[in-house]
C-alpha positions in Angstrom: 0.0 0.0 0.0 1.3 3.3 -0.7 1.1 6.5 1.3 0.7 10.2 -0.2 0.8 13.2 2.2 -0.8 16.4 1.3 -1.3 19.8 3.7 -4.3 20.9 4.4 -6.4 23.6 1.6 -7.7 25.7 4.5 -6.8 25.6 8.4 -8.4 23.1 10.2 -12.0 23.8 12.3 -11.8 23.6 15.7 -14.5 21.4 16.5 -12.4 20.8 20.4 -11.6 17.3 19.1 -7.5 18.5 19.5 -6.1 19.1 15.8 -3.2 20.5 15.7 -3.2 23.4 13.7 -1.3 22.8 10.2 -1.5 19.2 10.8 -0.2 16.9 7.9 -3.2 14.5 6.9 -2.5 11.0 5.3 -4.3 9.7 2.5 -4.1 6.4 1.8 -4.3 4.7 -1.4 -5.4 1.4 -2.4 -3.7 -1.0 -4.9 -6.7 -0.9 -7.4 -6.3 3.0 -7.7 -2.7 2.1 -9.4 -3.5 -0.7 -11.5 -1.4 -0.7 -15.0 -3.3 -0.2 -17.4 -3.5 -3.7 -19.9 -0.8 -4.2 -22.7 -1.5 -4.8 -26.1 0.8 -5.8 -29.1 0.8 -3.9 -32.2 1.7 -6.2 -35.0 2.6 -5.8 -38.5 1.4 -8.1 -41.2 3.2 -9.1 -44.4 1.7 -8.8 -47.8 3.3 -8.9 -51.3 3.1 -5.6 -52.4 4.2 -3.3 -49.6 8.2 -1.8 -49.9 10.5 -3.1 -47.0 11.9 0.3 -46.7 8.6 1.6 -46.3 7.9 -0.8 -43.5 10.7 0.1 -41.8 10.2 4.1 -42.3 6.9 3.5 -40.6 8.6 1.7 -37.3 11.2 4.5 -36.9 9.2 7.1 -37.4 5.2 5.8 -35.8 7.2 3.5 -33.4 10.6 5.5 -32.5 12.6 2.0 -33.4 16.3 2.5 -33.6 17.4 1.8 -37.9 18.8 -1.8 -36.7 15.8 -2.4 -34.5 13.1 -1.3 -37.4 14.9 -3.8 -39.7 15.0 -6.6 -37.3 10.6 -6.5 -37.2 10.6 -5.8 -40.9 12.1 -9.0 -41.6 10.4 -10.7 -39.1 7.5 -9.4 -40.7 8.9 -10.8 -44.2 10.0 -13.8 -42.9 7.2 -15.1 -40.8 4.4 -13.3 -41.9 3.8 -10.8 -39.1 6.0 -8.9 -36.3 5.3 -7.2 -33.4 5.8 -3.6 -33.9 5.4 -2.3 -30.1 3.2 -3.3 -26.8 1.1 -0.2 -25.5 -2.0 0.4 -23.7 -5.0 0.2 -25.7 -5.6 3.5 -26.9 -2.1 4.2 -27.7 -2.1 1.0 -29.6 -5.0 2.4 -31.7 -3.6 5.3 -32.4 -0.6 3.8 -33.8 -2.4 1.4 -35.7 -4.7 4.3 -37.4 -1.1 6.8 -38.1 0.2 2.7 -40.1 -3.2 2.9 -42.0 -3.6 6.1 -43.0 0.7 6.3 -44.2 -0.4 3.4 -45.8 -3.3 4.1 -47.2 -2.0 8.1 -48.6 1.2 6.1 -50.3 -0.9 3.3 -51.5 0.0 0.4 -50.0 -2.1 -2.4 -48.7 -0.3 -2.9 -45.3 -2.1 -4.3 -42.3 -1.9 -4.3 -38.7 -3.9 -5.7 -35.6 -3.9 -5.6 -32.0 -3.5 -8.6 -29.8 -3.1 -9.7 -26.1 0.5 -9.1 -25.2 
């Protein structure tokens, strides 16, 4: 369990119950309040038609991948059929998904994407 302290907004009411005036207050939270949020995969899907170098412009630039990293998935997309671009929480993942699409889409290519349990 963690602990956050926080002062007072206004000074405390004397209601002859002995506050110290100024007193630090505890709150307390509970485990569930910090939950991680759930992780999902991002993965890239191979198809005949769509430029490796394109593929690996779009995970450096939509998924910050280092040059060596980006062309490690891009084969694993072209060697196995799919790759796993990056694990994110669920809106993020859509996000990135929609950004593939759309660069996709604008330069003509039919590249896919999904999202999956991580």
């Amino acid at each position: 369990m963690r602990y956050s302290v926080y002062m007072a907004d206004r000074p405390p009411v004397d209601n002859n119950d002995n506050q110290a005036g100024g007193a630090v207050k505890e709150r307390v939270r509970h485990e569930a309040q910090e939950k991680e949020p759930a992780l999902y995969s991002v993965v890239l899907i191979n198809d005949d038609y769509t430029p490796m170098q394109f593929v690996v412009d779009v995970l450096e630039q939509v998924f910050q991948k280092s040059p060596a990293e980006a062309y490690r998935v891009m084969m694993q997309v072209h060697l196995n059929g799919r790759g796993v671009a990056g694990v994110y929480p669920w809106e993020v993942a859509e996000t990135k998904i929609d950004t593939v699409l759309s660069r996709a889409r604008e330069d003509g290519y039919p590249l896919q994407a999904t999202i999956e349990d991580a």
